[in-house]
C-alpha positions in Angstrom: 0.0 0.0 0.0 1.6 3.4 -1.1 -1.2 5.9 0.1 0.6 8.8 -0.5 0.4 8.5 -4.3 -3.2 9.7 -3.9 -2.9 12.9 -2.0 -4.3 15.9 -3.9 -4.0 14.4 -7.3 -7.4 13.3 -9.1 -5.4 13.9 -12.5 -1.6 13.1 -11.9 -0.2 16.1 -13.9 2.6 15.8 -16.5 6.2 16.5 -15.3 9.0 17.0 -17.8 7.0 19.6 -20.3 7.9 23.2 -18.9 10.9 24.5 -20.7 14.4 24.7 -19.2 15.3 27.5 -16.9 18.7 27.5 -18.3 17.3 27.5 -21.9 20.0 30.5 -23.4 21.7 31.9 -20.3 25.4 30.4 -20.0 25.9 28.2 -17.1 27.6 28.9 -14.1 30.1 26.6 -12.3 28.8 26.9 -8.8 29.1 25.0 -5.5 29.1 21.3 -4.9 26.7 19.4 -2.5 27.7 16.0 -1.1 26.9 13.7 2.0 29.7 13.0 4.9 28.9 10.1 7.5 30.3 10.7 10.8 30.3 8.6 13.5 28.0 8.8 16.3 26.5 12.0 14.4 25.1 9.6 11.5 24.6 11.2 7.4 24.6 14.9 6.9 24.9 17.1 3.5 27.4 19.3 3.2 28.4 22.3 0.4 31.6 23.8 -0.6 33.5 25.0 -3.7 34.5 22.9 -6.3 38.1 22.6 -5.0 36.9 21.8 -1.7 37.0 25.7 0.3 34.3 27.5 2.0 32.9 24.1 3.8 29.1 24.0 5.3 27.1 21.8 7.0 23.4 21.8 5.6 21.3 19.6 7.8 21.5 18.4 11.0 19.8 16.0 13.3 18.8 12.5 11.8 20.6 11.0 8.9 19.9 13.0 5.8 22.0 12.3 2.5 21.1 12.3 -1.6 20.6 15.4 -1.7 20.1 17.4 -5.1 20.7 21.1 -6.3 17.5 23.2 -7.2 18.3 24.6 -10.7 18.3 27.8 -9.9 20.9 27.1 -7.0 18.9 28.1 -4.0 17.1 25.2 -3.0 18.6 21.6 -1.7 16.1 18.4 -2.2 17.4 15.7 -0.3 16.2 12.0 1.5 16.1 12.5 5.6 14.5 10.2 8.2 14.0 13.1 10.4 10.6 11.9 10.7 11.5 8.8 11.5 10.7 7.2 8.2 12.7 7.8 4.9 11.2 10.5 2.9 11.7 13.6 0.7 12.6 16.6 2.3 13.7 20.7 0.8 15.8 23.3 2.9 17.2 26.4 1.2 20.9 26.1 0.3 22.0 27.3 3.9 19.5 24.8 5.5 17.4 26.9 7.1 13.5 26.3 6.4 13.7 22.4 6.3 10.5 21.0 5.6 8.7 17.3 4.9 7.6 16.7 1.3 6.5 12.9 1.2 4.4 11.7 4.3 6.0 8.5 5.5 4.3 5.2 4.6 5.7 2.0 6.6 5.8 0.0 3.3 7.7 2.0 1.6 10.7 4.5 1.4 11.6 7.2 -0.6 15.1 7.7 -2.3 17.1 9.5 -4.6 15.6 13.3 -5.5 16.1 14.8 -8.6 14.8 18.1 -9.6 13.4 18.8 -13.2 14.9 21.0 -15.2 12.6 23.7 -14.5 12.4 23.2 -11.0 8.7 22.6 -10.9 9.0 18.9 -9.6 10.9 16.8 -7.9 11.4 13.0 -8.7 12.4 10.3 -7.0 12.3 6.5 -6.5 9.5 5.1 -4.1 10.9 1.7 -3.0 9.5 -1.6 -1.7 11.3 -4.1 0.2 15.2 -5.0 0.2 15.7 -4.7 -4.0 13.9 -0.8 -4.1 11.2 -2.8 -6.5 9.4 0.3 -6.5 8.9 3.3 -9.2 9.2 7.0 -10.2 7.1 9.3 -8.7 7.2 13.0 -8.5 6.2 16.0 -6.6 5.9 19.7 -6.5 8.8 21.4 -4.4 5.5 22.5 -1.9 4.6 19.3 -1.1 1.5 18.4 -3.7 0.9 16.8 -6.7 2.7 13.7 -5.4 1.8 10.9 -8.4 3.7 7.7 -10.0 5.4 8.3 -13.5 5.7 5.1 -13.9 4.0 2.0 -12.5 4.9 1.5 -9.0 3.8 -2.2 -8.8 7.1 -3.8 -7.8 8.4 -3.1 -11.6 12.2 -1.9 -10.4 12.4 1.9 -11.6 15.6 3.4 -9.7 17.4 7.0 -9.9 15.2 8.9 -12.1 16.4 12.2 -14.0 14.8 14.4 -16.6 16.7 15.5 -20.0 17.6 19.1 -19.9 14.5 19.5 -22.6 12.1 18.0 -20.2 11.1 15.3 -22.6 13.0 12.3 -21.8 13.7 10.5 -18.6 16.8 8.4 -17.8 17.0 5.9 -14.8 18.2 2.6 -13.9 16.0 -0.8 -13.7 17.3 -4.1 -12.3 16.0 -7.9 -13.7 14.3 -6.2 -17.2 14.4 -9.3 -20.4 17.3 -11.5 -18.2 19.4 -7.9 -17.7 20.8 -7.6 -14.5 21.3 -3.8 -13.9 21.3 -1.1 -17.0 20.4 2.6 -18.0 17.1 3.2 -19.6 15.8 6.2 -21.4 11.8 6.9 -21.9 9.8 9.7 -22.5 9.3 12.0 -19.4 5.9 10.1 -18.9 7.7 6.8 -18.8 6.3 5.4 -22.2 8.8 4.2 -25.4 11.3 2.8 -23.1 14.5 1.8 -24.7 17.5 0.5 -22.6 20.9 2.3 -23.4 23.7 1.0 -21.8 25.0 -2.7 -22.7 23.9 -5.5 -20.2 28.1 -6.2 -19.7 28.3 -3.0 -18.3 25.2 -3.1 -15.3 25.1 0.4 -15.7 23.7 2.7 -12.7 23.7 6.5 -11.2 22.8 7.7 -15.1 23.4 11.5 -15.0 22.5 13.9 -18.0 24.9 16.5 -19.3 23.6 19.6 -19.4 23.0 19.9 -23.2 20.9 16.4 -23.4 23.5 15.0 -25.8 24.8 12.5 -23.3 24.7 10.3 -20.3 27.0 9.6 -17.4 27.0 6.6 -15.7 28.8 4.0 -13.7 29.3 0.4 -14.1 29.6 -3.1 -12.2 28.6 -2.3 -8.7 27.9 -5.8 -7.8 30.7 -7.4 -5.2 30.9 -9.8 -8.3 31.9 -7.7 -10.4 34.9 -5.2 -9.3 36.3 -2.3 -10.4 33.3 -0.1 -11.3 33.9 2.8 -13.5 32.5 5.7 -15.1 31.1 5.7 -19.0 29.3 8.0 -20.7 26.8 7.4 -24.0 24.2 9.0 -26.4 20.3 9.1 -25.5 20.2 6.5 -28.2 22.4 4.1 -27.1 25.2 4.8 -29.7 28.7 6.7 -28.9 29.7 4.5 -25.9 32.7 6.1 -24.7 34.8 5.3 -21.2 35.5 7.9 -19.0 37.8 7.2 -15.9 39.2 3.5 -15.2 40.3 3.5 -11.4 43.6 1.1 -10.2 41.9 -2.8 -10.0 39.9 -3.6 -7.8 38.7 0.0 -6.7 35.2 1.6 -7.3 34.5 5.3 -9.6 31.0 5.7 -8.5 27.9 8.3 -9.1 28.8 10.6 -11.8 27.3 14.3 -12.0 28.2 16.8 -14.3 29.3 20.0 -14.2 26.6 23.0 -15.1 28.4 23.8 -18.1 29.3 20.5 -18.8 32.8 20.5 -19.3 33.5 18.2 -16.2 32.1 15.5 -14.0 32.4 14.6 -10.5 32.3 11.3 -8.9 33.5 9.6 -5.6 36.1 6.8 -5.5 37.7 4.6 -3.0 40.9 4.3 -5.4 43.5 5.8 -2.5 41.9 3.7 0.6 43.4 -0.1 0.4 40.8 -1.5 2.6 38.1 0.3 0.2 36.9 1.8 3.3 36.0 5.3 2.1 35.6 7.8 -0.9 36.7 10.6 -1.5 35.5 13.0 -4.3 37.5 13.7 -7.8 36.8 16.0 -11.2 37.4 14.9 -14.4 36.9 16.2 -17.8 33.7 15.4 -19.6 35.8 14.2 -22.9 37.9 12.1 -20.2 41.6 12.5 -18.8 43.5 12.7 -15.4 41.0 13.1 -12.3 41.9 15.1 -10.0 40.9 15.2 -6.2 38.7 17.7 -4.1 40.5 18.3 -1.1 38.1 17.9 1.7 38.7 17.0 5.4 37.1 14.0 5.2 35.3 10.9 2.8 32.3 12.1 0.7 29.7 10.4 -1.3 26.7 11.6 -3.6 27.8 14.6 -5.1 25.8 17.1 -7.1 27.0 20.1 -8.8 25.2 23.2 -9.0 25.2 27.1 -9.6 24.7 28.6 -6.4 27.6 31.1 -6.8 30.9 29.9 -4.8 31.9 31.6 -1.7 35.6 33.3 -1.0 38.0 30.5 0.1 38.7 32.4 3.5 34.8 33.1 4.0 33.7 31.0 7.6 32.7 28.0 6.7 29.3 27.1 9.1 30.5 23.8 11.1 34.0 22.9 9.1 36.1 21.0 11.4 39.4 20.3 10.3 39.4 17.8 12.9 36.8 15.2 11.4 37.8 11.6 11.2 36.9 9.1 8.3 33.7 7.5 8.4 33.0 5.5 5.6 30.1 5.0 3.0 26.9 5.5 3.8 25.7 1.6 4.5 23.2 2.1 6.8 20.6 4.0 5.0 20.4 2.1 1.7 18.9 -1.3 1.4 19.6 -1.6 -2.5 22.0 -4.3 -3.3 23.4 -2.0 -5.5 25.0 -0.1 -2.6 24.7 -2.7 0.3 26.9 -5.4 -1.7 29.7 -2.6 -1.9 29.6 -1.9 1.3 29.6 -5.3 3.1 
């Protein structure tokens, strides 16, 4: 039972439609979100520059972590179990003003917020049981208008994101015609689904560059298969390219990319021998040498946004040079995809 899928909505609206509010204005390189785990403190989200300066802590409290940027770079969407339950939550950039989107349900949990390009909706994955068998749903940054975009009947829909246009949808489905794991692109109602990354790969974590012409995505999460890296490929299917390929058997994980689209950022475990932590690294879009973001501690889930960067020697709200390493995020994710990494 998922009775929050029929609050307020008699005719689920469609999501996806509204043009892009970066249509014609040049994108900015702004801040970076990203979630920190620290021990007895649990999952917070934290933002800084894109080299790592001008560190602040976002939430507080209960574990809160996936978070996303609004697109105009004022908003954070993000997962919390504040309320005890895991569910959708928004905060301005600085935190301040948190409030609930998704009332909890005890059969399900909500994961993975994504905003649409014209920051009229939020998606994200409403999961069922250990696998997140669930679907895409969506709702208004206010709270209403909560509706499935695709059927939410145990059918596997995972990490939903809208094409810059707002007509196509990428995301990642487990156990589809004998795949195990792979990247699928539909229209932004979910219909004409065509899978786009080869089943060799067991692609996850797809990530649209900002002009639609391509997705990022990692491979090969599964404990029986090592070494995940990062890949990028057309909307079609075609142009397969490779982009990083970390030291055997270590893990380049969650790609985003950069608002204009000339890099992406991604967390690895490629410098910690007992693969107990990530740490976050840049690399160009076209591929090449990544290159670390020197934070005080490990980081997971990042999300790159516009909210204009903040002077290196600016106070950073709650940045402790004294923070020890915590290690991924385990406890909140019952996917296989992350759990089986972890341990």
């Amino acid at each position: 039972m998922v009775p929050f899928l029929l609050l307020g909505v008699v005719t689920a609206p469609t999501v996806g439609h509204a043009a892009s509010v970066r249509a014609g204005i040049a994108p900015t390189n702004g801040r970076i979100l990203f979630t920190h785990c620290e021990d007895p403190s649990g999952c917070q989200i934290y933002t800084a520059n894109p080299d790592g300066s001008a560190l602040e802590q976002v939430t507080s409290g209960e574990d809160s972590f996936q978070g996303d940027w609004s697109p105009d770079g004022e908003r954070i969407a993000y997962v919390s179990f504040t309320s005890g339950d895991a569910a959708i939550w928004i905060a301005n950039a600085d935190g301040s003003d948190p409030q609930q989107l998704t009332p909890d349900d005890p059969d399900s949990d909500n994961f993975w917020p994504r905003f649409s390009p014209d920051g009229a909706w939020i998606l994200f994955t409403n999961c069922f049981g250990f696998d997140c068998d669930g679907g895409i749903s969506a709702v208004r940054p206010d709270g209403t208008g909560v509706h499935a975009v695709t059927p939410n009947s145990h059918d596997s829909y995972n990490v939903a994101e809208l094409a810059p246009s707002g007509s196509q949808m990428a995301y990642m489905r487990w156990h589809v015609d004998g795949v195990k794991m792979a990247i699928y692109v539909s229209s932004a109602d979910g219909s004409n689904e065509r899978r786009v990354s080869p089943p060799r790969l067991q692609g996850w974590g797809p990530d649209w560059s900002p002009t639609g012409e391509r997705i990022a995505f990692a491979s090969q999460v599964f404990m029986d298969r090592p070494a995940p890296s990062l890949f990028t490929v057309l909307p079609t299917g075609l142009g397969l390219q490779a982009l990083t390929q970390p030291p055997f058997p270590h893990a380049d994980v969650w790609p985003a990319y950069s608002p204009d689209g000339q890099q992406v950022i991604f967390e690895s475990d490629r410098r910690y021998g007992d693969f107990c932590c990530h740490d976050l690294f840049v690399v160009p879009a076209s591929g090449g040498t990544p290159k670390r973001v020197h934070l005080p501690f490990d980081a997971y889930e990042a999300r790159w946004g516009i909210a204009p960067t903040q002077p290196p020697t600016s106070s950073a709200r709650y940045a402790m040079l004294a923070f020890t390493v915590g290690g991924p995020p385990c406890a909140y994710v019952r996917v296989p995809a992350v759990v089986d990494r972890c341990g």
